[in-house]
C-alpha positions as CSV (number, residue, x, y, z in Angstrom):
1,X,185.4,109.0,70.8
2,X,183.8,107.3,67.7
3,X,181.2,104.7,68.2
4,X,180.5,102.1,65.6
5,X,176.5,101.6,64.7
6,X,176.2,98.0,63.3
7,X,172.4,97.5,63.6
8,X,170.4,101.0,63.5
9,X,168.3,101.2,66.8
10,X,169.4,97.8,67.7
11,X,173.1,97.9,68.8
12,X,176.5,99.7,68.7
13,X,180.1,98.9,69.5
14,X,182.2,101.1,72.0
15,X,186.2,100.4,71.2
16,X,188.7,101.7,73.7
17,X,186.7,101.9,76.6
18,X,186.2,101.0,80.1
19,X,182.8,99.7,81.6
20,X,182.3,102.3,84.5
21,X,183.4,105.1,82.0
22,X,180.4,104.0,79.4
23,X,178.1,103.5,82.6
24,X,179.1,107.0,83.7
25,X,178.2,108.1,80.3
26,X,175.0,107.0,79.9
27,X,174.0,107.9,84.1
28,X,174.2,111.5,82.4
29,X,171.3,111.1,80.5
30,X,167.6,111.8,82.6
31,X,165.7,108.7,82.6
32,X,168.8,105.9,82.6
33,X,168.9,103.7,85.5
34,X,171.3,100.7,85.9
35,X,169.4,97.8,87.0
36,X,172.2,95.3,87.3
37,X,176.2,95.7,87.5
38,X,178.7,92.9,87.0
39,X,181.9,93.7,87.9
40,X,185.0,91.3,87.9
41,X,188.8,91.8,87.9
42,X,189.6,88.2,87.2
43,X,187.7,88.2,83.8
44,X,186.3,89.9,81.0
45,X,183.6,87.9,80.6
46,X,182.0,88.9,83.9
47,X,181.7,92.7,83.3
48,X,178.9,94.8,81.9
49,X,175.1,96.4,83.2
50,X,171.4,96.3,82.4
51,X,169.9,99.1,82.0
52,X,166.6,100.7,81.6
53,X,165.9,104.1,79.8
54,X,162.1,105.2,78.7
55,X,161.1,102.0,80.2
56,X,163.3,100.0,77.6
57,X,165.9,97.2,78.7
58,X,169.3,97.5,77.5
59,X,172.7,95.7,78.3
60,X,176.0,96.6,77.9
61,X,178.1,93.2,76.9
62,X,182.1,92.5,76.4
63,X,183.2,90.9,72.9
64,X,185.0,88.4,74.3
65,X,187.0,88.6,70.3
66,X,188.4,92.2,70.7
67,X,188.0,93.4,74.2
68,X,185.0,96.2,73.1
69,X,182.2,96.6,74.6
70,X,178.9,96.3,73.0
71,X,175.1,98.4,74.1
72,X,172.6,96.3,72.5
73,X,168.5,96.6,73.3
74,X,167.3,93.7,75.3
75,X,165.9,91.3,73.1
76,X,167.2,92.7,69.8
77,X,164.1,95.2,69.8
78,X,164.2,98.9,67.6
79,X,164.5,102.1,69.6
80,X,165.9,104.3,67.5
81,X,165.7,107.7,68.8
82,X,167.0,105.7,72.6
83,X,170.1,104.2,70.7
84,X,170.9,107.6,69.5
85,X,171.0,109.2,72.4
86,X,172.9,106.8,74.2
87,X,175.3,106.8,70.9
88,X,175.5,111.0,71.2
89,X,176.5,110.6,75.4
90,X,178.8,107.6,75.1
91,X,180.2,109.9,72.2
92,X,180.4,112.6,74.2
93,X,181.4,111.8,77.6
94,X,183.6,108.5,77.4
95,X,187.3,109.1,76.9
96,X,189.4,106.5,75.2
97,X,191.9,104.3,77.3
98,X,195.5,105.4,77.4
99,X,195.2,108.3,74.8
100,X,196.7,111.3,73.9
101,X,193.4,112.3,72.0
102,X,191.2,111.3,75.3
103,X,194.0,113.6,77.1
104,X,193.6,116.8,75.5
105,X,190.0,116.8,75.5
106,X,189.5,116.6,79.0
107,X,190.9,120.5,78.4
108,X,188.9,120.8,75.3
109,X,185.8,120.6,76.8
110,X,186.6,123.0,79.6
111,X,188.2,126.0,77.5
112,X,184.7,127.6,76.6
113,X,184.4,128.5,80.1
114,X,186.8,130.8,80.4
115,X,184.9,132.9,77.4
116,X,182.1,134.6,79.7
């Protein structure tokens, strides 16, 4: 999965994906904790987290225009070399909704095992 970086250290967007799997995501990295959830299966616009990671805030917001989900820094504050690694994990780790690509590389990702 591609993310899309619209203000360096600031904010990205995350097409094609679902909350929990972006939360998952970013759980992998050492240092995240989810301060807040908000979960709702009537509405879009009650879904996302807070989050802290090397004791910045972040959030993860819906565009209530396109159905993506937004990680932005609490307050519209730099942290570069945070954003990144947040970018690199959702990058990583989130598989797109209802896609062939998202499919195959759940066994991409296992074939190097097999080389020991």
């Amino acid at each position: 999965m591609k993310t899309e970086e619209h203000n360096k250290g600031v904010s990205f967007r995350v097409p094609d994906a679902a909350c929990k799997h972006i939360c998952s995501a970013i759980t992998s990295i050492p240092g995240v904790v989810i301060t807040k959830k908000r979960r709702s299966i009537w509405s879009v616009d009650d879904v996302g987290a807070e989050f802290t990671f090397r004791g910045h805030s972040f959030v993860i917001e819906p565009d209530e225009w396109d159905g993506v989900f937004w990680i932005l820094s609490q307050k519209f504050q730099k942290h570069e070399a945070e954003m990144l690694e947040l970018r690199e994990a959702v990058e990583r780790f989130v598989i797109p909704r209802c896609s062939a690509a998202g499919f195959w590389r759940i066994f991409a990702d296992t074939s190097h095992d097999h080389d020991a």
